[in-house]
C-alpha positions in Angstrom: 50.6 -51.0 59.3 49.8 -47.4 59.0 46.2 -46.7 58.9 46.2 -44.1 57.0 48.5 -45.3 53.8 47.9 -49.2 54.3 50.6 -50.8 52.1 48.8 -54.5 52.1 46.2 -55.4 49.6 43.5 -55.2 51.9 40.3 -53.6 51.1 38.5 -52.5 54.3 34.9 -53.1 54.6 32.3 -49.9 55.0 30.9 -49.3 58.2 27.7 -50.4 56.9 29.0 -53.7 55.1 27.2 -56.8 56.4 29.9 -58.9 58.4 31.6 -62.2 56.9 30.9 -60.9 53.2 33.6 -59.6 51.4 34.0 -56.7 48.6 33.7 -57.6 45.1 37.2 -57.7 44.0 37.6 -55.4 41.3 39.9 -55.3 38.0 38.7 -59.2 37.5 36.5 -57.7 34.8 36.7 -58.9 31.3 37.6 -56.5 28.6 33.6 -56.5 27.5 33.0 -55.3 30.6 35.3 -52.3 30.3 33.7 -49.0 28.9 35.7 -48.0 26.3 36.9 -44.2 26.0 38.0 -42.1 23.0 40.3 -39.3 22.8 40.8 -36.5 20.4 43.8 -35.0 19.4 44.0 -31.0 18.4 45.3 -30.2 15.0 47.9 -28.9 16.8 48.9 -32.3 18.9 48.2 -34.0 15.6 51.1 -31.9 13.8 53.4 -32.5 16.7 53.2 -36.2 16.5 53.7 -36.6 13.4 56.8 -34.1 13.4 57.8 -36.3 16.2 57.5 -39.8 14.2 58.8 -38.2 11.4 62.0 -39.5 9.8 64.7 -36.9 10.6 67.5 -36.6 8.2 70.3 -38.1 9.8 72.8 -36.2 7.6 71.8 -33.1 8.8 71.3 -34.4 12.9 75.0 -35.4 12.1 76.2 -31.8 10.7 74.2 -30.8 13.9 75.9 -32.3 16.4 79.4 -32.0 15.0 78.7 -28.5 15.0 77.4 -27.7 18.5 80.8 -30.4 19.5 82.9 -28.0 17.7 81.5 -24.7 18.8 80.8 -23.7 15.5 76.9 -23.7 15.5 75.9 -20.0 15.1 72.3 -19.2 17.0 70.7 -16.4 15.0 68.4 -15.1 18.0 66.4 -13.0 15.1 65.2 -16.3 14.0 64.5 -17.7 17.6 62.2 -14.4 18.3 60.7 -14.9 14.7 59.9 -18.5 15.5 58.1 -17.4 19.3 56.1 -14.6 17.3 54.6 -16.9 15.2 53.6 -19.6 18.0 52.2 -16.7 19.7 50.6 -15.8 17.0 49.1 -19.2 16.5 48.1 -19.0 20.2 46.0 -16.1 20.2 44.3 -17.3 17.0 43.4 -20.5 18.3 41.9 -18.3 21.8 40.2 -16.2 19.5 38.5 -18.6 17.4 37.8 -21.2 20.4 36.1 -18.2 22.8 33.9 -17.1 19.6 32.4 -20.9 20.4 
């Protein structure tokens, strides 16, 4: 067993621990017991899950894929830069605006 990484399910005891009593065993607790934790999601996290779980139109997936298979899907790289202007647009707004806090 290596001392370091132990791979059992043994707990050791403290220094300190009194002898011959053992640990409490932990994640026995019932689901009262548990605190409870909430998270919030940024407008920005909300907007991508919902793209996300959106439906897609399969038509146009389909047209998609048929076109990248056929080598006939065009990339306009105007559109790509127009696309990371605008998210970095976005970001600085959203720096600006949390820093004025």
């Amino acid at each position: 067993m290596n001392p370091i990484q132990p791979k059992s399910g043994i707990t050791p005891l403290a220094s300190d621990a009194p002898r011959g009593k053992t640990p409490a065993k932990t994640g026995t607790s019932s689901a009262s017991e548990v605190p409870q934790e909430q998270v919030t999601l940024s407008a920005t996290a909300q907007a991508l899950l919902q793209a996300n779980n959106a439906q897609s139109e399969p038509s146009r997936i389909e047209a998609l894929r048929t076109a990248v298979q056929t080598g006939s899907y065009t990339i306009l790289p105007a559109k790509i830069g127009q696309g990371l202007v605008q998210d970095q647009q976005q970001l600085l707004a959203n720096r600006s605006s949390s820093s004025r806090s």
